[in-house]
N, C-alpha and C positions, 0 to 999 in steps of 0.2 A: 602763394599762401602766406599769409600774416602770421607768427606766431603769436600763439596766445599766452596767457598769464598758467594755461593747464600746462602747455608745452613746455614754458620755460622754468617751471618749479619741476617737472620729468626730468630736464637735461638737467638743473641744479642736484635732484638726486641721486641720479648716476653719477656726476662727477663725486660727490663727497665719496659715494662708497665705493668706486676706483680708487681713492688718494686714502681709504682707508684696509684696501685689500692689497697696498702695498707693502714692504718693510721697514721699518723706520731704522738705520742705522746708529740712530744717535739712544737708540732704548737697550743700544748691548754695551752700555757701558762701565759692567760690571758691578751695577749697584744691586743689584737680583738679588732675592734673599736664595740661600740654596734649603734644598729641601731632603733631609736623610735620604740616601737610600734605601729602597724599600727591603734590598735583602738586608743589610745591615740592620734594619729596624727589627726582622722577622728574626734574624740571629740572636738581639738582644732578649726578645720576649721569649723567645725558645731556650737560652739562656737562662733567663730569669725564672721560666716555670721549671727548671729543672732543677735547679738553685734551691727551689722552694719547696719542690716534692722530695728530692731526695734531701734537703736537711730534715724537713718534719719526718720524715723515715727513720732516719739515722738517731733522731731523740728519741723515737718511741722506743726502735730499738733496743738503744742503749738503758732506758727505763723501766722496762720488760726485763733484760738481760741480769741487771742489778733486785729488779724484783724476783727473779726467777734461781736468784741464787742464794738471793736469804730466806725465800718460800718452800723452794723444791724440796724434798724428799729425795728422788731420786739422783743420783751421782750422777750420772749424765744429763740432766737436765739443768742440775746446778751448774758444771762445768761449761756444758753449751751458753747458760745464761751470764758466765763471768765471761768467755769469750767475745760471746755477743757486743758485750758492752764496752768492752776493750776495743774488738776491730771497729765497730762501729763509730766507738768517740774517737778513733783517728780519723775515721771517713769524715766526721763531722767535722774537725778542725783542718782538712785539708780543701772540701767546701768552704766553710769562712775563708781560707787563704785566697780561693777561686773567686770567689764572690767580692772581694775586698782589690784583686789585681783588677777583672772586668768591670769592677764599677756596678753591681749590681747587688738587689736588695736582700740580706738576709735575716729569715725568719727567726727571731729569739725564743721563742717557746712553742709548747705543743701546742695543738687546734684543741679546741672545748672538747670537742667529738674525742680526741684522745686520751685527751685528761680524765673524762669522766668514765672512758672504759678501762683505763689506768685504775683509776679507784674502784671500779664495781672487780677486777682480777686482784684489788689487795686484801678486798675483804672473800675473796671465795675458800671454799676448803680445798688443800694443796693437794687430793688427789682429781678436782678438778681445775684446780688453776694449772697443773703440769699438762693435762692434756689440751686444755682453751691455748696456753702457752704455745705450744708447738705447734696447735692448729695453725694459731695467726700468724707464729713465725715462716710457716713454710709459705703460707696465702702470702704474704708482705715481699719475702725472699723472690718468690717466681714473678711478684708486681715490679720491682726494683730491677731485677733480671734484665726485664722487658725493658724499665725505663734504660735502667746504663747503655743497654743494647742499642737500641734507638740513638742515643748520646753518641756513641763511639762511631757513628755514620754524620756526626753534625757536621757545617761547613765552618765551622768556627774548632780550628785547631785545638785551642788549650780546654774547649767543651769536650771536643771527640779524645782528646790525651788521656781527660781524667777520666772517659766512662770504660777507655778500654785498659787503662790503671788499674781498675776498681774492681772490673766486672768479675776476673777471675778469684778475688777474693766473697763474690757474691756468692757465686756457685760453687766453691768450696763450702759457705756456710749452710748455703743449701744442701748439701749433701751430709753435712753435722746434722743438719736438722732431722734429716733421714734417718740415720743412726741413734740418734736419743730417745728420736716417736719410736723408733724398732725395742727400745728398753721398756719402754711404756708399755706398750701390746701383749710383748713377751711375758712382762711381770707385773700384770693386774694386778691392783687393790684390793 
């Protein structure tokens, strides 16, 4: 049997794609770009959104805390709201120090959405800006909670350090917060 011109473009294509299903030695010569790892990558965004939530946290807080002690009436509310603002603005500057060692982005001011409910609690009357106050403080405190909690199980050591740093001063404030709404209740307007 003759080969023909169909046979020998057959055996032409098998051979290319044997000499191409083998390994080329001379392609591992370390010129490869390398590619992040993928948990390193997911560290960093995990990172970075935490960076991001508990700093805008930590400014409402703190904004609230300072509005809530030149607004308040109540002594425990004011006292809760200078505290607020105090632990808080250290939370905040130990974040920038975190965010500033890791290389990651941090947030300089409050979101719109905060600012403008910021400004609709400085114009309310203070026997309901004390109770909206303590509502959102305790709603905020229990969300925070959650976030640090989350934090302090991270794979990234100086993430998990600072949420389990931080957290038992959360739930210390949580539980102020407990105690001031109990003044509120107690001695209605």
């Amino acid at each position: 049997m003759k080969p023909t011109r169909f046979h020998l473009l057959f055996m032409f294509i098998i051979a290319v794609s044997f000499q191409y299903c083998r390994p080329n030695p001379k392609a591992e010569s370390g010129t490869d770009t390398k590619i992040p790892d993928s948990a390193t990558l997911g560290n960093k965004i995990q990172g970075t959104m935490f960076i991001e939530q508990a700093a805008r946290g930590a400014m409402l807080e703190i904004e609230l805390g300072k509005l809530a002690n030149e607004k308040a009436d109540n002594p425990k509310v004011k006292d809760f709201g200078k505290l607020m603002a105090e632990e808080q603005g250290q939370i905040l500057t130990s974040l920038n120090e975190l965010s500033m060692i890791k290389g990651l982005t941090f947030p300089m001011s409050l979101s719109q959405h905060d600012k403008t409910q910021l400004e609709g609690m400085r114009k309310m009357e203070t026997k309901y800006f004390e109770k909206l106050y303590m509502k959102m403080t305790m709603q905020n405190s229990r969300k925070y909670i959650e976030l640090y909690q989350g934090t302090s199980r991270s794979p990234d050591a100086q993430i998990s350090d600072f949420g389990k740093k931080y957290l038992p001063i959360l739930e210390r404030q949580l539980q102020k917060a407990f105690e001031a709404q109990e003044t509120i209740r107690s001695h209605p307007k």
